[in-house]
FIPA-923515 format. One line per 10 residues: their letters; for each residue x, y, z of N, C-alpha, C. Coordinates in steps of 0.2 Angstrom, whole numbers, plus 5000, padded with zeros to 4 digits. Each point is the difference from the previous one (the first is absolute). Layout:
<rs>
A	X,Y,Z,X,Y,Z,X,Y,Z | ...
</rs>
This chain:
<rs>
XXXXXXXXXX	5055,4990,5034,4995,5005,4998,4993,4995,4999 | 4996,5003,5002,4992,4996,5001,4996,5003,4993 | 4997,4998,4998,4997,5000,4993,4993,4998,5001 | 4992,5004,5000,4994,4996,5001,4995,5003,4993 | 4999,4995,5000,4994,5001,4994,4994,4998,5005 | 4996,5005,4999,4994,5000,5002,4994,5001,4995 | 4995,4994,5002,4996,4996,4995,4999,4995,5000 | 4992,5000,4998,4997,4994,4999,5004,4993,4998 | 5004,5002,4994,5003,4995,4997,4998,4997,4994 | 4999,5009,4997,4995,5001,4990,5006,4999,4998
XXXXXXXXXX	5000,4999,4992,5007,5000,4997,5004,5007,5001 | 4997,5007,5002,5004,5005,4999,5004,5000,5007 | 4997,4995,5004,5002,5000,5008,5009,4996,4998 | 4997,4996,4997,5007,4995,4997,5004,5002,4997 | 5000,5005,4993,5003,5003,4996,5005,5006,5004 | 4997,5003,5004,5003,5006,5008,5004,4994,5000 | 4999,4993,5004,5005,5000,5005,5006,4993,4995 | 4999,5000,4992,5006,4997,4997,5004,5010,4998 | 4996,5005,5000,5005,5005,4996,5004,5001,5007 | 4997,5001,5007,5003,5003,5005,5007,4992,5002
XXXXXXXXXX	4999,4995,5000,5006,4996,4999,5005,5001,4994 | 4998,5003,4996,5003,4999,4993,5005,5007,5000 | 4995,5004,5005,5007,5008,5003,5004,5000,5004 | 4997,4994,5004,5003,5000,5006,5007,4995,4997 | 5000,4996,4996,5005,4994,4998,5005,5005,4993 | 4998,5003,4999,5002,5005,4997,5004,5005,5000 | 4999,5003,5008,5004,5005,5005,5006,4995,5004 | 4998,4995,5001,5003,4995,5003,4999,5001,5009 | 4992,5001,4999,5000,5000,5008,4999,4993,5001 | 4999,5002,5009,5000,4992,5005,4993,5002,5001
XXXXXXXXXX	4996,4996,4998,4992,5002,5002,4995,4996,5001 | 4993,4998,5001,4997,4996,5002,4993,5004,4996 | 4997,4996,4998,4991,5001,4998,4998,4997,5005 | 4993,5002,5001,4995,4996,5005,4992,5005,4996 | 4997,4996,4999,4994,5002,4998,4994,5000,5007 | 4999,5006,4998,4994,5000,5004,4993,5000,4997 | 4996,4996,5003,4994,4997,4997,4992,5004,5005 | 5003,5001,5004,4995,5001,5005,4997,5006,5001 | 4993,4999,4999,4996,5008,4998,5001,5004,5006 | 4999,4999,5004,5003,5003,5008,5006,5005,5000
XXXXXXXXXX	5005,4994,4999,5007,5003,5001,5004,5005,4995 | 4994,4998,4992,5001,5004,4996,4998,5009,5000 | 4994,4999,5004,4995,5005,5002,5006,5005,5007 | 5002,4996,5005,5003,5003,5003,5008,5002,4999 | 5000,4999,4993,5008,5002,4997,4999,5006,4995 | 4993,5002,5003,4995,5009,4995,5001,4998,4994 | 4999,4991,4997,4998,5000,4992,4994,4999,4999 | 4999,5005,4993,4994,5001,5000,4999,4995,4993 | 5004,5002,4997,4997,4996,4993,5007,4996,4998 | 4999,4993,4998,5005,4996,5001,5004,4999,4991
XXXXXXXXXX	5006,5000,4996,5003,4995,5005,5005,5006,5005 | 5004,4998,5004,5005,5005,5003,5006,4997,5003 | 5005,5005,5000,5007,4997,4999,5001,5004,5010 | 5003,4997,5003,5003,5003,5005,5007,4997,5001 | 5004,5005,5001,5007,4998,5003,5003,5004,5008 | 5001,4995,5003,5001,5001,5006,4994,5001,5004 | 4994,4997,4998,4996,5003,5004,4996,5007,4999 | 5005,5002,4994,4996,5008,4997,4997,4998,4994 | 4993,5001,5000,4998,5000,4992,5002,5004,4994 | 5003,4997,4997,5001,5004,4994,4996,5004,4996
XXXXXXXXXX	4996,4995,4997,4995,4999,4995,4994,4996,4999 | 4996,5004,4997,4992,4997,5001,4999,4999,4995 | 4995,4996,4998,4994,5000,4993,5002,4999,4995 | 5007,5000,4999,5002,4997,4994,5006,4997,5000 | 5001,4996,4994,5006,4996,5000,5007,5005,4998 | 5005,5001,5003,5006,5003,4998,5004,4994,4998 | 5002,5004,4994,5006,4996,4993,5006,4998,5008 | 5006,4997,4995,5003,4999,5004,5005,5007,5000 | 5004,5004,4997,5002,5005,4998,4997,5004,5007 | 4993,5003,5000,4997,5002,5008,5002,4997,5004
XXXXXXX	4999,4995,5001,5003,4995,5005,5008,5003,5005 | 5002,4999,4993,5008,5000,5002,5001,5007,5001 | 4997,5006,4998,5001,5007,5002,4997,5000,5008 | 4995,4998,5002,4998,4999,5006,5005,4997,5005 | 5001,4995,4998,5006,4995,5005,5007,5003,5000 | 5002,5004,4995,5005,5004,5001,5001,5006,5003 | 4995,5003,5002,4999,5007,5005,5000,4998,5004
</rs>
């Protein structure tokens, strides 16, 4: 499972991507983070307002940090 935070790289951008490992290590998936940083590629992934979680290439969530709790309801569907 592929896991991206996208953002700058503000604390909220961090915080997303310790809770989204912390669901993931939780569910006991096999998964990977990659952060994306780039205003571009962020722009062509339709985010608008950062930070944002995508999995598999589908954005989940935007604009805010999800607890990890959301996280793992997300990755479990």
């Amino acid at each position: 499972m592929k896991l991206q935070i996208l953002g700058k790289g503000c604390a909220k951008c961090v915080a997303l991507g310790e809770h989204a490992s912390a669901a993931a290590q939780a569910l006991g998936l096999d998964y990977e983070i990659e952060k994306v940083t780039d205003m571009n590629a962020i722009i062509d992934a339709g985010v608008i307002t950062t930070p944002a979680l995508a999995v598999n290439g589908e954005v989940k969530s935007a604009g805010k940090v999800l607890s990890v709790e959301e996280i793992k309801k997300l990755l479990s569907t």
